[in-house]
PDB file of the backbone (N, CA, C, O) and the ligand in Angstrom, with CONECT records:
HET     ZN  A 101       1
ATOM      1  N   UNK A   1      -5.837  11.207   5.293  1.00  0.00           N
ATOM      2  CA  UNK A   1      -6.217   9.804   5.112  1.00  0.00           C
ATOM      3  C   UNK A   1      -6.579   9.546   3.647  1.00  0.00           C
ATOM      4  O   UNK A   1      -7.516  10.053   3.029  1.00  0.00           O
ATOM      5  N   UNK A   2      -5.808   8.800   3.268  1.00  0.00           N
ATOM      6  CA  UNK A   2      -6.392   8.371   1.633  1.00  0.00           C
ATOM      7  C   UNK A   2      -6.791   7.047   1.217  1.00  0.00           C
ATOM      8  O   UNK A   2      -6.612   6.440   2.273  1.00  0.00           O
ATOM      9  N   UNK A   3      -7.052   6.513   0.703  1.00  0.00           N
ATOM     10  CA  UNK A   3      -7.774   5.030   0.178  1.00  0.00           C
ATOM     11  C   UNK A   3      -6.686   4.934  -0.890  1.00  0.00           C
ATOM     12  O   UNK A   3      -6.150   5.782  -1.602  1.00  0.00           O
ATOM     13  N   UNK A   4      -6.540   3.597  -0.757  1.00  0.00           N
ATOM     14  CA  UNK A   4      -5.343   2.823  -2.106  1.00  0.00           C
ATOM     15  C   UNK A   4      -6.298   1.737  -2.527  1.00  0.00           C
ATOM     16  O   UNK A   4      -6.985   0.930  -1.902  1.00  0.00           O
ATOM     17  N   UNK A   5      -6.073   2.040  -4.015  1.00  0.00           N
ATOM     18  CA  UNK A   5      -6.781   0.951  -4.566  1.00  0.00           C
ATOM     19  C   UNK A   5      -6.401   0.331  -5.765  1.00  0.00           C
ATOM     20  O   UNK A   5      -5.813   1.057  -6.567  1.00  0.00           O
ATOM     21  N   UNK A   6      -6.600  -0.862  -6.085  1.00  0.00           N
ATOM     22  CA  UNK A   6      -6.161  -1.569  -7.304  1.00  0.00           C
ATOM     23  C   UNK A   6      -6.423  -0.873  -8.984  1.00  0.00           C
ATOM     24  O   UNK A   6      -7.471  -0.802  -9.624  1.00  0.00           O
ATOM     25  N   UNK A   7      -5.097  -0.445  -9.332  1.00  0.00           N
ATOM     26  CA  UNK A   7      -5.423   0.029 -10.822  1.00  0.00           C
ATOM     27  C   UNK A   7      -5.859  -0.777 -12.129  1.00  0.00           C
ATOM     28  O   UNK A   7      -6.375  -0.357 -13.164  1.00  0.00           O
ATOM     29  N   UNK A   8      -5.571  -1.776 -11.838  1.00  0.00           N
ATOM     30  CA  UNK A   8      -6.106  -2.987 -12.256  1.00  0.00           C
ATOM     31  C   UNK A   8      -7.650  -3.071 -12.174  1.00  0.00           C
ATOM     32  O   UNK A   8      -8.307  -3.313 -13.186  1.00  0.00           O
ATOM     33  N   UNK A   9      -8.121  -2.908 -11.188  1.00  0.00           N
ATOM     34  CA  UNK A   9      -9.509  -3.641 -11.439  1.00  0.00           C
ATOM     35  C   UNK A   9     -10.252  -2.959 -10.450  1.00  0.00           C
ATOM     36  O   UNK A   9     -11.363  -3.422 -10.192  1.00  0.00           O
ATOM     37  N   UNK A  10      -9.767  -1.686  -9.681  1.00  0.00           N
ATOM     38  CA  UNK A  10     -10.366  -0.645  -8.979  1.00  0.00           C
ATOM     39  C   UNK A  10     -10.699  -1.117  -7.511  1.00  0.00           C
ATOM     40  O   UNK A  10     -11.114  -0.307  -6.682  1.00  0.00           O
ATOM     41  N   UNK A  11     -10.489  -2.575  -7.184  1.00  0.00           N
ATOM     42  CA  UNK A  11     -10.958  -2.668  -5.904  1.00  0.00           C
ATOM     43  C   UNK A  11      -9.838  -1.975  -4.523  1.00  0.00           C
ATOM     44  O   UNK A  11      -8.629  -1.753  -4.452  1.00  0.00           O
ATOM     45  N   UNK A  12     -10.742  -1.851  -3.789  1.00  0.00           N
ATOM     46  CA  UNK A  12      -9.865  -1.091  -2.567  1.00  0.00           C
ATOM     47  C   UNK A  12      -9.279  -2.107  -1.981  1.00  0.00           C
ATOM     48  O   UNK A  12      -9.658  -3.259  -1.771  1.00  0.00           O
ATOM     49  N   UNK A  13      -8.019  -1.376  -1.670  1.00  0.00           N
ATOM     50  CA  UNK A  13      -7.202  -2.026  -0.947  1.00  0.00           C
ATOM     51  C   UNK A  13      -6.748  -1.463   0.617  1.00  0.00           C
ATOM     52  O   UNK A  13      -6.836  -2.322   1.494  1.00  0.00           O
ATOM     53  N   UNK A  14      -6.498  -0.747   0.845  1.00  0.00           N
ATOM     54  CA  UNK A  14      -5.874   0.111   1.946  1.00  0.00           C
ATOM     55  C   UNK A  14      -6.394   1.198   2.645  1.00  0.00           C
ATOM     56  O   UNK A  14      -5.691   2.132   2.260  1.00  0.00           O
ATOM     57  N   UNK A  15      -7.011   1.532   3.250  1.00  0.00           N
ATOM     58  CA  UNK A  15      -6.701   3.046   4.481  1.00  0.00           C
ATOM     59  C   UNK A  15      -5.590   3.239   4.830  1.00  0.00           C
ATOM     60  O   UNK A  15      -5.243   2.547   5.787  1.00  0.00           O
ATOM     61  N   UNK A  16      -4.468   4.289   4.220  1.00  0.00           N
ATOM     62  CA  UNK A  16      -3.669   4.548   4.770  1.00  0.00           C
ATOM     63  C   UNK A  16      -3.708   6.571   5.298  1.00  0.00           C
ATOM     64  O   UNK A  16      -4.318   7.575   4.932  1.00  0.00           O
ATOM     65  N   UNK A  17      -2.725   6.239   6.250  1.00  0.00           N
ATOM     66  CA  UNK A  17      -2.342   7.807   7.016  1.00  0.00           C
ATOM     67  C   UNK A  17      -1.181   8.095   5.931  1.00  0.00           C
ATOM     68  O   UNK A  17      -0.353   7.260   5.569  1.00  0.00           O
ATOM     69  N   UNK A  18      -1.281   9.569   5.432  1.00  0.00           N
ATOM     70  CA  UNK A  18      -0.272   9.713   4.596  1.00  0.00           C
ATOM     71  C   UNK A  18       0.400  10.479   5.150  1.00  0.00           C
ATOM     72  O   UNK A  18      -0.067  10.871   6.219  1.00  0.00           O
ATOM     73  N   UNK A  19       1.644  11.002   4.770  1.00  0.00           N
ATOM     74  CA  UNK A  19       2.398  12.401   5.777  1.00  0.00           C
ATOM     75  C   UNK A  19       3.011  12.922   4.952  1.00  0.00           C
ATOM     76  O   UNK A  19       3.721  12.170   4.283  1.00  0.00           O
ATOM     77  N   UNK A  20       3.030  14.115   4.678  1.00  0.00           N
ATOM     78  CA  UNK A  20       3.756  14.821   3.603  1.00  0.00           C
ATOM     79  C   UNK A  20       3.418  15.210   2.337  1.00  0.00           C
ATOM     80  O   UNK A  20       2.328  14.710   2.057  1.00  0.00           O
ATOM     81  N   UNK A  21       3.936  15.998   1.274  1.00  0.00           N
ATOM     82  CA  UNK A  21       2.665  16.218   0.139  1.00  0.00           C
ATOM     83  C   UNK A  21       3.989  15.504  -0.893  1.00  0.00           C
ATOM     84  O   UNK A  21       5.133  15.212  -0.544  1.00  0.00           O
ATOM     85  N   UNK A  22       3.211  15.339  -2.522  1.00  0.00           N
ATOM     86  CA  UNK A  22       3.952  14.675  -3.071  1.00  0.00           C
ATOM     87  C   UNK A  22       3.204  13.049  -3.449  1.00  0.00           C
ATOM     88  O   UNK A  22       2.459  12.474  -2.655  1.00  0.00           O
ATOM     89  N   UNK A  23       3.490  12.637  -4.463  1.00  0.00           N
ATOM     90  CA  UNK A  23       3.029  11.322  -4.843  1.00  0.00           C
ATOM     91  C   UNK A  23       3.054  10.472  -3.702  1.00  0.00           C
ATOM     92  O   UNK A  23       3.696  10.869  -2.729  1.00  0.00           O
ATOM     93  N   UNK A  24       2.477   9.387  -3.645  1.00  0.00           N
ATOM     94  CA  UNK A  24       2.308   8.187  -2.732  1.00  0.00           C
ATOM     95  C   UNK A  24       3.368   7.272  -3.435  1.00  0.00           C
ATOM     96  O   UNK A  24       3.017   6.869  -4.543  1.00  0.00           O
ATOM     97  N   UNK A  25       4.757   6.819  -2.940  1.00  0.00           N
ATOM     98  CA  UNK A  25       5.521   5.827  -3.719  1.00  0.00           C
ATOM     99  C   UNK A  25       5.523   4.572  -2.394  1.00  0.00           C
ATOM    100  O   UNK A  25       5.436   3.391  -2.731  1.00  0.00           O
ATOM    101  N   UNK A  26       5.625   4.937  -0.934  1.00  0.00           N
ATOM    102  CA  UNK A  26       5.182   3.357  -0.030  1.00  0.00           C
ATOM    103  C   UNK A  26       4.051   3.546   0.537  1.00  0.00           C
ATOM    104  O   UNK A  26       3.149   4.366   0.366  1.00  0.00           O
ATOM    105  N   UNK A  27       4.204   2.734   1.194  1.00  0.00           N
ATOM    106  CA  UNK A  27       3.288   2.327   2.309  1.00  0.00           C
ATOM    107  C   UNK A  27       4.308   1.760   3.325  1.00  0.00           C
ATOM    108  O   UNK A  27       5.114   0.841   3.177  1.00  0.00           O
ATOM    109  N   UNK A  28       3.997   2.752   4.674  1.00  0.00           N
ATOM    110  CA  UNK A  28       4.398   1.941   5.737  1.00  0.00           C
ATOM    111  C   UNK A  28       3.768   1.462   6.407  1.00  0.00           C
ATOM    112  O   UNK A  28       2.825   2.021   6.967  1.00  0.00           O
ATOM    113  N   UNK A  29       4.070   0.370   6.547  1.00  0.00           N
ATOM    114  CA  UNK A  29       2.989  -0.966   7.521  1.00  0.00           C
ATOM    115  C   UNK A  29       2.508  -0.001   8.887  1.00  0.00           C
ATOM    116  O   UNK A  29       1.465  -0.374   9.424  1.00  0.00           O
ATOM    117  N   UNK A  30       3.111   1.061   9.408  1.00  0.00           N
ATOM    118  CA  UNK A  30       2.398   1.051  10.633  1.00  0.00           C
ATOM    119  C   UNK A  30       1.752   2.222  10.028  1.00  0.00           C
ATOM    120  O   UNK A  30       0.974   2.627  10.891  1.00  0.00           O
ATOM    121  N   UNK A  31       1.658   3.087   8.840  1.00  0.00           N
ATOM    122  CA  UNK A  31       0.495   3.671   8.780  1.00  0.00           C
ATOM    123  C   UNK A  31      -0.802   3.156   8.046  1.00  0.00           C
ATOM    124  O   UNK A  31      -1.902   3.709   8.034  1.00  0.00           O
ATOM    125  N   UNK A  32      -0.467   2.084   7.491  1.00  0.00           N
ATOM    126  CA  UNK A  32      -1.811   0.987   6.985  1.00  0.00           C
ATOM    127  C   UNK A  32      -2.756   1.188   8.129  1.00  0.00           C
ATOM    128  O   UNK A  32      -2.471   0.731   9.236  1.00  0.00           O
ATOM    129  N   UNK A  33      -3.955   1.901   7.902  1.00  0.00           N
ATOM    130  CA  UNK A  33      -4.841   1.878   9.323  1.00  0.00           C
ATOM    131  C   UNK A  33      -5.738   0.688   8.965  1.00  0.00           C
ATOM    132  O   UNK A  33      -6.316   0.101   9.879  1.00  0.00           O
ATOM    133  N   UNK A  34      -5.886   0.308   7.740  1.00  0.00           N
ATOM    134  CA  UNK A  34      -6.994  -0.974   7.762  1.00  0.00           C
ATOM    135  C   UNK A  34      -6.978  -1.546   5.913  1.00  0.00           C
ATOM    136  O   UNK A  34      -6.962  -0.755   4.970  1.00  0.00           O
ATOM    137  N   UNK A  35      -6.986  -2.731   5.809  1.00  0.00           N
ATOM    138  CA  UNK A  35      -6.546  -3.696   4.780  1.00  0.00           C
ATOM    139  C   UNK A  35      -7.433  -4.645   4.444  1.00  0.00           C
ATOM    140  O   UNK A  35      -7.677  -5.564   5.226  1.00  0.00           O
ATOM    141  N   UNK A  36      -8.149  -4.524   2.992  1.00  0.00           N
ATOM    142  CA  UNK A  36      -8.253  -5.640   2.660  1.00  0.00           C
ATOM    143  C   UNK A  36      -7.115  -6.918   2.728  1.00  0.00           C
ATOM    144  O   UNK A  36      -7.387  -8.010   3.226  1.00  0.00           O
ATOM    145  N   UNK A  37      -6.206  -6.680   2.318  1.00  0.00           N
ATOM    146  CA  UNK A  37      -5.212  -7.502   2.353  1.00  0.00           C
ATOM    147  C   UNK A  37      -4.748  -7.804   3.582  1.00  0.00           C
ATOM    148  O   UNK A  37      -4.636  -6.921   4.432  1.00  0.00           O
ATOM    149  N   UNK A  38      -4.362  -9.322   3.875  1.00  0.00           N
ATOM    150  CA  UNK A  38      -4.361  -9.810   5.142  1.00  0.00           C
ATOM    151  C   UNK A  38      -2.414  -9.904   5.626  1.00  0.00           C
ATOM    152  O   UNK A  38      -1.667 -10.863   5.435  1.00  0.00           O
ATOM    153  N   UNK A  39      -2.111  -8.720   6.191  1.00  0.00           N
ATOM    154  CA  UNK A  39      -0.515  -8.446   6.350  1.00  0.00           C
ATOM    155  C   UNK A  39      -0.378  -8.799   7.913  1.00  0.00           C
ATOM    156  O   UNK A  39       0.284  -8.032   8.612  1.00  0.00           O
ATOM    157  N   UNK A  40      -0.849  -9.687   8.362  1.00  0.00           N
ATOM    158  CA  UNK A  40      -0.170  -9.930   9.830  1.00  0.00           C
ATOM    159  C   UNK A  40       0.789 -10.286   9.581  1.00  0.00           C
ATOM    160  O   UNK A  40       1.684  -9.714  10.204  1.00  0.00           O
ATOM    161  N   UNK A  41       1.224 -11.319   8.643  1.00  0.00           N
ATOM    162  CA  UNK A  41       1.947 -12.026   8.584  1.00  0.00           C
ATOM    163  C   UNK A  41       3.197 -11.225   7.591  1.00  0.00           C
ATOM    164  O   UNK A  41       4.308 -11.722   7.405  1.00  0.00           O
ATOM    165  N   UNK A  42       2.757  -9.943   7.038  1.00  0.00           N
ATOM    166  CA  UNK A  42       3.546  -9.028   6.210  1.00  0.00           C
ATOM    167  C   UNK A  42       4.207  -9.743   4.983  1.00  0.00           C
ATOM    168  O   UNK A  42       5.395  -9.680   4.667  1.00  0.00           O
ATOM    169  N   UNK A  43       3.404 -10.298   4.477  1.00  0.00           N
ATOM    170  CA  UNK A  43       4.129 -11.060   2.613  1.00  0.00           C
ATOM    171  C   UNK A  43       4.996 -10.046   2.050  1.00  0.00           C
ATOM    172  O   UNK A  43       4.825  -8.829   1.975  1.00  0.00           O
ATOM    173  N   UNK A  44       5.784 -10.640   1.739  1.00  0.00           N
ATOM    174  CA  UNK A  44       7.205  -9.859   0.825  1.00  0.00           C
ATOM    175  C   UNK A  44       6.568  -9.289  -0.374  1.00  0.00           C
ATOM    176  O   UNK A  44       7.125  -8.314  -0.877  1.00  0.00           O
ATOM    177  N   UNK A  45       5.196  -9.865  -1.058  1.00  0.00           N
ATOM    178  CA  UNK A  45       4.843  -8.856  -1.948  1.00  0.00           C
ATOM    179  C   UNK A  45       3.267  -8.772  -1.718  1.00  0.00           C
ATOM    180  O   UNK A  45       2.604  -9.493  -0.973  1.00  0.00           O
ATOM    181  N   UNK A  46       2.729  -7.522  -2.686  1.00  0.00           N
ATOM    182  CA  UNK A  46       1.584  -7.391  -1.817  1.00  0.00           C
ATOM    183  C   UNK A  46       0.896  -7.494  -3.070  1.00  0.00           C
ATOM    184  O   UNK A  46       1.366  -6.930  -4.059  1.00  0.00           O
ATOM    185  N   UNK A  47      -0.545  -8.387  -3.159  1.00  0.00           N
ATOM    186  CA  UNK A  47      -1.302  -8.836  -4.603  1.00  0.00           C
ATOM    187  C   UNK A  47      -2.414  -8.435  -4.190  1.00  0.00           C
ATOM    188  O   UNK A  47      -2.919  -8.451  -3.068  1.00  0.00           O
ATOM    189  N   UNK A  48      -2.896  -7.939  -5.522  1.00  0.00           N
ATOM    190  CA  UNK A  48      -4.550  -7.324  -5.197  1.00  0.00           C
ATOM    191  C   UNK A  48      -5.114  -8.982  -4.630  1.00  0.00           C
ATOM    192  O   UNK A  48      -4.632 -10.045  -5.021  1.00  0.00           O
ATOM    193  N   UNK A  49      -6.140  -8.839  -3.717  1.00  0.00           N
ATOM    194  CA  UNK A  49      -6.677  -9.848  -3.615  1.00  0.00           C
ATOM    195  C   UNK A  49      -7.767 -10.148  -4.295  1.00  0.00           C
ATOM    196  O   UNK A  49      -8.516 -11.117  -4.167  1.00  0.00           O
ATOM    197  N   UNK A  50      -7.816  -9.137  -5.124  1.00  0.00           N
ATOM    198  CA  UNK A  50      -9.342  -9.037  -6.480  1.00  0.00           C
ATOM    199  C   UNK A  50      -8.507  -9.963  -7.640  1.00  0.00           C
ATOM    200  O   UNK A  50      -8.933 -10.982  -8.183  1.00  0.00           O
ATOM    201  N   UNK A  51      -7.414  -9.415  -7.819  1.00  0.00           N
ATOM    202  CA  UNK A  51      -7.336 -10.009  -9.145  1.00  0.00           C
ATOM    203  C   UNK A  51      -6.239 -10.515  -9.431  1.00  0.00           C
ATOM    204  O   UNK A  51      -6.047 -11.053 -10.521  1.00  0.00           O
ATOM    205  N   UNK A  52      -5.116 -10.408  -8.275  1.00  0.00           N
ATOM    206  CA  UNK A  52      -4.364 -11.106  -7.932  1.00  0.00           C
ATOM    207  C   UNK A  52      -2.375 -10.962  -9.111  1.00  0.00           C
ATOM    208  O   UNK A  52      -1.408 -11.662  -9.412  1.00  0.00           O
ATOM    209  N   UNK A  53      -2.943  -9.492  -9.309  1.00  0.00           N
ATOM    210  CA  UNK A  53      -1.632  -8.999  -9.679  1.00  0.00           C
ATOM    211  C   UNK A  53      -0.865  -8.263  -8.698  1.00  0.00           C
ATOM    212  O   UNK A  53      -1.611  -7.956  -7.767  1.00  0.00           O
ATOM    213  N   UNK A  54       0.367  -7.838  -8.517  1.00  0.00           N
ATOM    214  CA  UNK A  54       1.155  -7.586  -7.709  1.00  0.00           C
ATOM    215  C   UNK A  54       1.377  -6.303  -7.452  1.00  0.00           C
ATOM    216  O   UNK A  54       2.567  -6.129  -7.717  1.00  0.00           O
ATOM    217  N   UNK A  55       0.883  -5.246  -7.064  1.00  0.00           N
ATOM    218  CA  UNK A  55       1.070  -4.256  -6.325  1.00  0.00           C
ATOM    219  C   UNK A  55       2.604  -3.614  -5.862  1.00  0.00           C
ATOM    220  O   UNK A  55       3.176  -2.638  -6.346  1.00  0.00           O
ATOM    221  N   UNK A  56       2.974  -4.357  -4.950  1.00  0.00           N
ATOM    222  CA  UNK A  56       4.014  -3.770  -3.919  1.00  0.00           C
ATOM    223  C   UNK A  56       4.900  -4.347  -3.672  1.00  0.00           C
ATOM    224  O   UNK A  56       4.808  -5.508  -4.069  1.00  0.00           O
ATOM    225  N   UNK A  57       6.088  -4.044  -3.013  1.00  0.00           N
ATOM    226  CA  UNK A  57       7.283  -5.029  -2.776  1.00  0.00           C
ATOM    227  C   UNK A  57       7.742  -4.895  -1.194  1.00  0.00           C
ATOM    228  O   UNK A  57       7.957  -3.800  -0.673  1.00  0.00           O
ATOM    229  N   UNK A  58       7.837  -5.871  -0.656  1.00  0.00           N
ATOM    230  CA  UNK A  58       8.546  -5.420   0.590  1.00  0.00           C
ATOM    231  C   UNK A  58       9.589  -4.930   0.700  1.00  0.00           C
ATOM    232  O   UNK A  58      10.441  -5.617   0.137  1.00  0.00           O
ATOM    233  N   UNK A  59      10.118  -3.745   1.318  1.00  0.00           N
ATOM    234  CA  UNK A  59      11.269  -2.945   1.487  1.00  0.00           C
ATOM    235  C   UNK A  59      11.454  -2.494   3.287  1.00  0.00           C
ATOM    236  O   UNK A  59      10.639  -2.058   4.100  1.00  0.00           O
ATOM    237  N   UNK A  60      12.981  -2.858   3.397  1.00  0.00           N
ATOM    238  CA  UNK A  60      13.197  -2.284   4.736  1.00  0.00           C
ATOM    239  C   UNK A  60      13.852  -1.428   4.825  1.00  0.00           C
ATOM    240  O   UNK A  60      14.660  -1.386   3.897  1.00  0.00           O
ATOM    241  N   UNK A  61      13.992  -0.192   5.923  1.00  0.00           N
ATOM    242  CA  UNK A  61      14.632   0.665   5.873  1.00  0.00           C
ATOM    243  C   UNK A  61      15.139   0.698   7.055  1.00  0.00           C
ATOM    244  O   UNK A  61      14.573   1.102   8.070  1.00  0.00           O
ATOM    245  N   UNK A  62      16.704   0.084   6.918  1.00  0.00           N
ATOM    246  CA  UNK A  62      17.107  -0.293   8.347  1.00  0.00           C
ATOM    247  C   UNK A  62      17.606   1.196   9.087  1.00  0.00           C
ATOM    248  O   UNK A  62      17.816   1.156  10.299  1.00  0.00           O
ATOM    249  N   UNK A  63      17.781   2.426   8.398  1.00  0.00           N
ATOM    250  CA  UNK A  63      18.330   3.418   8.867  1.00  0.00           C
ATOM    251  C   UNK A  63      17.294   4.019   9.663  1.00  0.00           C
ATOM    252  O   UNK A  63      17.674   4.656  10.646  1.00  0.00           O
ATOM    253  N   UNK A  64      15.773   3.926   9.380  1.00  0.00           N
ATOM    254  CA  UNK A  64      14.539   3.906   9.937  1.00  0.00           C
ATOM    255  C   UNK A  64      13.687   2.829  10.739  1.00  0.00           C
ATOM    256  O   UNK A  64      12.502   2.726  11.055  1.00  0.00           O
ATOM    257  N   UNK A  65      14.726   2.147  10.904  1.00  0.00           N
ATOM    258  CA  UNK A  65      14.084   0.527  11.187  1.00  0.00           C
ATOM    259  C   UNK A  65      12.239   0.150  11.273  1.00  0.00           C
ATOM    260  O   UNK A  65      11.509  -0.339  12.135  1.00  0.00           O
ATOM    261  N   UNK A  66      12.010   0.761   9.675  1.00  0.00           N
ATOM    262  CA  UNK A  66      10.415   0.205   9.458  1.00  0.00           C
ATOM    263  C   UNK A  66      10.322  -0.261   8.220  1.00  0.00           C
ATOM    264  O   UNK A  66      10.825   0.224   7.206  1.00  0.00           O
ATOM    265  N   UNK A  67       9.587  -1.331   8.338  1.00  0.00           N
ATOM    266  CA  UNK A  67       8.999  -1.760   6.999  1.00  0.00           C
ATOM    267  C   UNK A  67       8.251  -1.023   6.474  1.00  0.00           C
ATOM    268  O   UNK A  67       7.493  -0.162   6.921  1.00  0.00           O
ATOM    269  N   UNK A  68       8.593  -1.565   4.932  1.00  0.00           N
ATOM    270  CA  UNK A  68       7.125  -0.596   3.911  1.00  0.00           C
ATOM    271  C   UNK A  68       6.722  -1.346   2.663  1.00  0.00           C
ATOM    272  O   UNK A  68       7.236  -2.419   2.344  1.00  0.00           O
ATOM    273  N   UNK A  69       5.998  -0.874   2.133  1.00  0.00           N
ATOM    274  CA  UNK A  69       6.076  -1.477   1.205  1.00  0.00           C
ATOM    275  C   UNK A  69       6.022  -0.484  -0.567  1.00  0.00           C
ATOM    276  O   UNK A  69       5.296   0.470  -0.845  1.00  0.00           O
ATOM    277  N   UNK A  70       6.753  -0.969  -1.193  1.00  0.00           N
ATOM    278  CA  UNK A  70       7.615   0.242  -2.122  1.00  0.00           C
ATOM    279  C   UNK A  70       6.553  -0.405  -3.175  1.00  0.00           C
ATOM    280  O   UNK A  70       6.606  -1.496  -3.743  1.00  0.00           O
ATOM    281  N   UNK A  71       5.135   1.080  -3.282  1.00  0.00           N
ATOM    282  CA  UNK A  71       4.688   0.556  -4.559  1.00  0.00           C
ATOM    283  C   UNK A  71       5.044   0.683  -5.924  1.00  0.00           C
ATOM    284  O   UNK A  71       5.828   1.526  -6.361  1.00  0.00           O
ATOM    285  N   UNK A  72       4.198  -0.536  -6.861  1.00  0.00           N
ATOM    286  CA  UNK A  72       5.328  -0.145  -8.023  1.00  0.00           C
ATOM    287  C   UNK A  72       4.114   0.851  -8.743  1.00  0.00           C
ATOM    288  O   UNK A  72       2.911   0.900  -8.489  1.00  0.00           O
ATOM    289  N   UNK A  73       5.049   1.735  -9.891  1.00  0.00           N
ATOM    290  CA  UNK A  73       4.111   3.153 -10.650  1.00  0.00           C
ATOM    291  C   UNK A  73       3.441   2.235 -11.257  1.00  0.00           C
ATOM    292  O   UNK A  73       3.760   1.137 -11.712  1.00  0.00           O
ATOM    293  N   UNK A  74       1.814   3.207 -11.180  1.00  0.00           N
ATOM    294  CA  UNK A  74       0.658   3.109 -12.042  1.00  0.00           C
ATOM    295  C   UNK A  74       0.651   1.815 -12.132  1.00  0.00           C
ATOM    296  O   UNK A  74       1.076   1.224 -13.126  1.00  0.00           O
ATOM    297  N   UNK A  75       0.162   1.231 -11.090  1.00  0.00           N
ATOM    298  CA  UNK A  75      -0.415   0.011 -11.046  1.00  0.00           C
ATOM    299  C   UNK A  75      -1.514   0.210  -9.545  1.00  0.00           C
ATOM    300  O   UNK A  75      -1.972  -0.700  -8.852  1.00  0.00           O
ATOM    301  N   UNK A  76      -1.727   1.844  -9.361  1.00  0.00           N
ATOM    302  CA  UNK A  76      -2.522   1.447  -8.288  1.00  0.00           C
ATOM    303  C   UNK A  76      -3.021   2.925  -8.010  1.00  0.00           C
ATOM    304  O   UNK A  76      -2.095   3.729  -7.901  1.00  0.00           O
ATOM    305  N   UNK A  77      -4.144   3.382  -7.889  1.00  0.00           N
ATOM    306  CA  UNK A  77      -4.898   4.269  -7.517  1.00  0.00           C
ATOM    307  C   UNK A  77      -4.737   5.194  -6.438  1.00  0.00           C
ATOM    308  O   UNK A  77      -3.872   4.801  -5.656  1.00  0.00           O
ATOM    309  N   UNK A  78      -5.352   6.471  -6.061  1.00  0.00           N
ATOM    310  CA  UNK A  78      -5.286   6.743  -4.410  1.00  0.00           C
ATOM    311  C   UNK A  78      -6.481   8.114  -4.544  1.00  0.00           C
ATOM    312  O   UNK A  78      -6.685   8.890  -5.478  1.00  0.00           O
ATOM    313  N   UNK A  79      -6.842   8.050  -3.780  1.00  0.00           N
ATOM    314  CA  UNK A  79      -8.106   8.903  -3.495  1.00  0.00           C
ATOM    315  C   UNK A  79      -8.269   9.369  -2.160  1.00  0.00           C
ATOM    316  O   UNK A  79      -8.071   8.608  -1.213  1.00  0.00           O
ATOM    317  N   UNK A  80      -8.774  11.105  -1.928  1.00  0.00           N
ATOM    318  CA  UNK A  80      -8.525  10.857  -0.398  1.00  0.00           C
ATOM    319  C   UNK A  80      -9.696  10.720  -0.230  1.00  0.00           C
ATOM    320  O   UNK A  80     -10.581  10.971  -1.048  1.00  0.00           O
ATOM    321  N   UNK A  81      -9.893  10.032   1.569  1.00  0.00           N
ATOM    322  CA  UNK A  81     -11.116   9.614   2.282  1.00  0.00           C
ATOM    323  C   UNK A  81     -12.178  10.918   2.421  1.00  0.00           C
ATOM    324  O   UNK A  81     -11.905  12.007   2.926  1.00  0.00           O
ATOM    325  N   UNK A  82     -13.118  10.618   1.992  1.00  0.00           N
ATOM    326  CA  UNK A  82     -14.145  12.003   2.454  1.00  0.00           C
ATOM    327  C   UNK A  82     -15.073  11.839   3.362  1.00  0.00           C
ATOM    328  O   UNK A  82     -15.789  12.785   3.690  1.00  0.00           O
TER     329      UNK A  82
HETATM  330 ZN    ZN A 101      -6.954  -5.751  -8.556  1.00  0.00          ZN2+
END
């Protein structure tokens, strides 16, 4: 479990489940366990809600049929949960 957070301006953004070792480059919506950011509605891009720069992009992976969201480099933190 790791925490995503804004490189910008440090606020948290995400609980996500990670799987695998290796940099963090998405996020898949169904391992988002809990969000500042309000994705029911899944926005095509994802903005800190602190400071309101842009984070992430929506990406589908129809060969996997799941959404994610493809973050962009060094614009965003990750720390694991302790
Ligand atoms: Zn921010």
């Amino acid at each position: 479990m790791i925490i995503i957070s804004c490189g910008h301006c440090k606020a948290d953004l995400a609980l996500y489940q990670k799987v695998g070792r290796g940099g963090l480059q998405r996020m898949y919506l169904e391992r988002i366990l809990k969000s500042s950011i309000d994705l029911s509605d899944a926005p095509g891009t994802l903005l800190c809600p602190n400071c309101k720069r842009q984070l992430a992009t929506k990406v589908y992976f129809s060969r996997k049929n799941k959404e994610a969201y493809q973050l962009i480099r060094a614009v965003f933190n990750v720390r694991p949960l302790k």
